[in-house]
C-alpha positions in Angstrom: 0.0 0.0 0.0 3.1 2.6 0.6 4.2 1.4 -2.6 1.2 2.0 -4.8 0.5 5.9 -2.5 4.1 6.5 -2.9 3.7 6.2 -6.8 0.4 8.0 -7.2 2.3 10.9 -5.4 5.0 10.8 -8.0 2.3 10.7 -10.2 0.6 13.9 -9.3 3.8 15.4 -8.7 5.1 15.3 -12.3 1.4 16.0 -13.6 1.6 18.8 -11.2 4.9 20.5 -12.7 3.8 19.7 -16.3 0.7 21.8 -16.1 -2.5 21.4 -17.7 -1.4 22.8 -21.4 -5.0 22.8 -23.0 -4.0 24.8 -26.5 -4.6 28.3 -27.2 -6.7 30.5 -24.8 -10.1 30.7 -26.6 -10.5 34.2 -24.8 -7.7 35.7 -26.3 -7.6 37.8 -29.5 -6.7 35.7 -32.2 -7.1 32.2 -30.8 -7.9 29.3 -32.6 -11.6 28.3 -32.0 -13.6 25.5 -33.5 -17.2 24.8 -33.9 -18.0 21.7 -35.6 -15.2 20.3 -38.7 -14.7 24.5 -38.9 -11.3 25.9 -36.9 -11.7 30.0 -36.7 -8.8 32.4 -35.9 -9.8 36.5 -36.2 -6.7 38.6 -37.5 -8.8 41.7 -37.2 -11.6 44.1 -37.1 -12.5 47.8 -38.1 -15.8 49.4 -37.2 -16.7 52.8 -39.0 -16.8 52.3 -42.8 -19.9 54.3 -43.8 -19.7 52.4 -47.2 -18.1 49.7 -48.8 -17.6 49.0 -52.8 -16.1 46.9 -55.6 -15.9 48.9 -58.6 -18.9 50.4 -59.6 -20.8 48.4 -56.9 -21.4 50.6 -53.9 -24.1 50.1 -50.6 -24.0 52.0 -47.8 -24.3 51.5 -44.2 -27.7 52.3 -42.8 -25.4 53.4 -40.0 -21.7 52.1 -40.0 -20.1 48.7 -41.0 -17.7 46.4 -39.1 -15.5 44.1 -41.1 -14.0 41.2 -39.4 -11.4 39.7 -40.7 -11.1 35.8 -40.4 -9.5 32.6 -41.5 -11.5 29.3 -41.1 -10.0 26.0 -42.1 -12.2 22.6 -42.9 -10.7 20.2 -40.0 -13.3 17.5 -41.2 -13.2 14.9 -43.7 -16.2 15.8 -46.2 -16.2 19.2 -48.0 -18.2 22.1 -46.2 -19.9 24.8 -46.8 -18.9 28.3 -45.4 -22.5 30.4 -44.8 -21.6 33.8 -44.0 -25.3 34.6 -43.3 -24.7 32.2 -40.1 -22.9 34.3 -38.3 -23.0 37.2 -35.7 -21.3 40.1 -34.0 -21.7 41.2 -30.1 -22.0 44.4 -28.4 -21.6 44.6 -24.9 -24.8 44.4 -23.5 -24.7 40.9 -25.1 -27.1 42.1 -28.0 -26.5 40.2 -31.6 -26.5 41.5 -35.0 -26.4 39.7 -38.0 -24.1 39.5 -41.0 -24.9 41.8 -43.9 -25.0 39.0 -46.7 -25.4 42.0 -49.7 -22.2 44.2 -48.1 -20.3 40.9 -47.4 -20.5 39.5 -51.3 -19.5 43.0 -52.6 -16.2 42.9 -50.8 -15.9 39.3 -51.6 -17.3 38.3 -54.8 -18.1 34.3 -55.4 -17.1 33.5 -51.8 -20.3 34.1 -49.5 -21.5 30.7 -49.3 -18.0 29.1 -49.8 -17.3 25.1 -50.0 -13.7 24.0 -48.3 -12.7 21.1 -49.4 -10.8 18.8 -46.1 -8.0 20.7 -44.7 -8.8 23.8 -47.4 -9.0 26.9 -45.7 -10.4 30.7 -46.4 -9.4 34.0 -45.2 -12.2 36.4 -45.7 -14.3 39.0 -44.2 -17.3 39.6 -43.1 -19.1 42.4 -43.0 -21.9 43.5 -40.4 -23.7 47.0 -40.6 -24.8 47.9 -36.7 -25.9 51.1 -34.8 -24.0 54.0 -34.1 -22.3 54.0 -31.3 -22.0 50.5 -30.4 -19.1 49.0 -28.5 -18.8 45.4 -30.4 -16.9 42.7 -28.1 -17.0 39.6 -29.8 -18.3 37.5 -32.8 -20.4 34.0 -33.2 -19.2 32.0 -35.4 -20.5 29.0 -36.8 -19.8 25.9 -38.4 -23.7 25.8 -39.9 -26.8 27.6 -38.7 -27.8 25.0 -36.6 -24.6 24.7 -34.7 -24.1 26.1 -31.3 -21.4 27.9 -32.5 -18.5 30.2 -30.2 -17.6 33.3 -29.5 -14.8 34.9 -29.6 -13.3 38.5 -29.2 -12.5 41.1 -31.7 -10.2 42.9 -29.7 -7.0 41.9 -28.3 
């Protein structure tokens, strides 16, 4: 019985000094987060832009646009489709608004509903047009619209 404590001491011990090394803070700015086959990372956001174009193709913000800019890789083993229309922003009073689906194909043409083949991955943005002023804390991201999703911050 010594024996077997003495060793489940040791145990704990060297668990102890090894620490509990989960990954990447999912709190922090720029962490890796995953919902479903989809890994998420934000690189950076911008709140502001009053319009936003592509050539001759102009809409304007009923009040001001943030852009978040985002990578998201397929981790699964089937092909996936990428639904910017499935995702959200967050002020800090917790309230959600919606992706603007028209703004977000203008600044990136043929990519709003995106397939990602296994492993593929797509930086993008996504744009969101929200009250003035509005303090925006973090976005929902999801894998599909009927996923839980997570959230992340946009600020470091």
């Amino acid at each position: 019985m010594r024996r077997l404590t003495g060793a489940l001491l040791g145990a704990v011990l060297v668990l102890a000094a090894c620490g509990s090394d989960e990954g990447p803070d999912p709190d922090a700015f720029g962490s890796p987060v995953v919902d479903g086959v989809f890994t998420f990372s934000v690189s950076g956001f911008e709140c502001g832009s009053v319009e936003v174009s592509r050539g001759s193709i102009r809409k304007a913000a009923i009040a001001q646009y943030c852009l978040v800019d985002l990578t998201i890789v397929n981790t699964g083993t089937l092909a996936r489709r990428f639904d910017f229309e499935a995702q959200g922003i967050f002020d800090e009073d917790g309230v959600e608004f919606p992706a603007d689906l028209e703004a977000s194909l203008i600044i990136n043409p043929s990519r709003v509903v995106a397939e990602l083949a296994p492993e593929e991955s797509l930086s993008t943005r996504i744009v969101f047009d929200i009250p003035n002023p509005v303090a925006i804390t973090t976005v929902h991201l999801h894998e599909t619209i009927f996923s839980d999703g997570v959230v992340t911050p946009v600020r470091p």
